[in-house]
N, C-alpha and C positions, 0 to 999 in steps of 0.2 A: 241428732243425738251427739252428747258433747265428747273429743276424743276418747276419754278414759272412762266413758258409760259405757256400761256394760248390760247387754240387755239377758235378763234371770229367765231362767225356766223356773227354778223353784225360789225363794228367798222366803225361812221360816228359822224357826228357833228350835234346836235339837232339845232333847231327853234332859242335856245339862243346864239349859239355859243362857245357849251361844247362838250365835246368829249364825246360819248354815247358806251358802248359796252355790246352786248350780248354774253355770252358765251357758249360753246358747252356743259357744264356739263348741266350748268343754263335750258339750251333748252329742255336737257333728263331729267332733275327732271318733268320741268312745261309739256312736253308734256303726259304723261304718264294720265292726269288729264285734258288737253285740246289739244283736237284729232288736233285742227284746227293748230297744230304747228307742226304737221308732213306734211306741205302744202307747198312746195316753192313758190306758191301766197303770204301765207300769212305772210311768213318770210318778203317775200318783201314788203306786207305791214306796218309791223314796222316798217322796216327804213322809206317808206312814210310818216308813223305819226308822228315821230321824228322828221325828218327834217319838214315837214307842216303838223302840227297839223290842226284841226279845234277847238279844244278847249285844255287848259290846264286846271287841277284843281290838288289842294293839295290833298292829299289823307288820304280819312276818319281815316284810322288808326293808321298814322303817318303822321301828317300835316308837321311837320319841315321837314323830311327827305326825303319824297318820294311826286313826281308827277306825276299826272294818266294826260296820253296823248292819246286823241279821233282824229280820221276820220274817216268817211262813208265807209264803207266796200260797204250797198248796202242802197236802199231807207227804207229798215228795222234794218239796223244793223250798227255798229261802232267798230272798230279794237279799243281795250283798251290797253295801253303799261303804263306801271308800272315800275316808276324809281326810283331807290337810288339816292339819291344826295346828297354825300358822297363821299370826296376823288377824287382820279383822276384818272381815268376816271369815270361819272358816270356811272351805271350800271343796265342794264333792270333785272326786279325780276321777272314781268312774264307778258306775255301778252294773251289777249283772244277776243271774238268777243262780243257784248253785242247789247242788244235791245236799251238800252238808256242809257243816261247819268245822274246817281244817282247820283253821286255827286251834282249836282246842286240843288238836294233837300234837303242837310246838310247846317242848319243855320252855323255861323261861317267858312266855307271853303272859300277860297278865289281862286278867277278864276285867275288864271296867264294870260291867253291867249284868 
């Protein structure tokens, strides 16, 4: 593998028509802190999200840069995918399962989707 390859867990094309990738470092940093990415379900639910979100929103802590991407994991839960959008290809920073969707309670965020 050439030094600057990088080898994908996921590499597809988001809701918008971007090129999206997750990487195999990226995967062993966030999993370590969320069990649910040791899952090939749930792997495969990120690209789900990606590609058909149920909601987009900007994300609290870097509105320009990053968009936090939701769908229904179960009648209680939502696969959260967290993107850089930055450069080419954009890139997941970390994804996890969550109860609800907080974003939607930050005045000034703006829903993409």
């Amino acid at each position: 593998m050439a030094r600057n390859e990088r080898k994908l867990i996921i590499d597809t094309i988001d809701f918008s028509g971007k090129r999206v990738v997750f990487t195999e470092k990226k995967l062993g940093q966030k999993a370590i802190v969320h069990a649910e990415l040791q899952k090939t379900s749930f792997i495969k639910r990120i690209e789900e999200t990606l590609i058909n979100p149920v909601e987009v929103w900007q994300d609290y802590n870097d509105p320009k840069n990053k968009w936090c991407y939701f769908r229904r994991c179960s009648a209680y839960s939502y696969a959260k995918v967290v993107v850089y959008r930055k450069g080419n290809p954009y890139e997941v920073v970390t994804a996890f399962e969550v109860n609800y969707i907080r974003e939607q309670k930050y005045c000034g965020l703006k829903q993409i989707r």
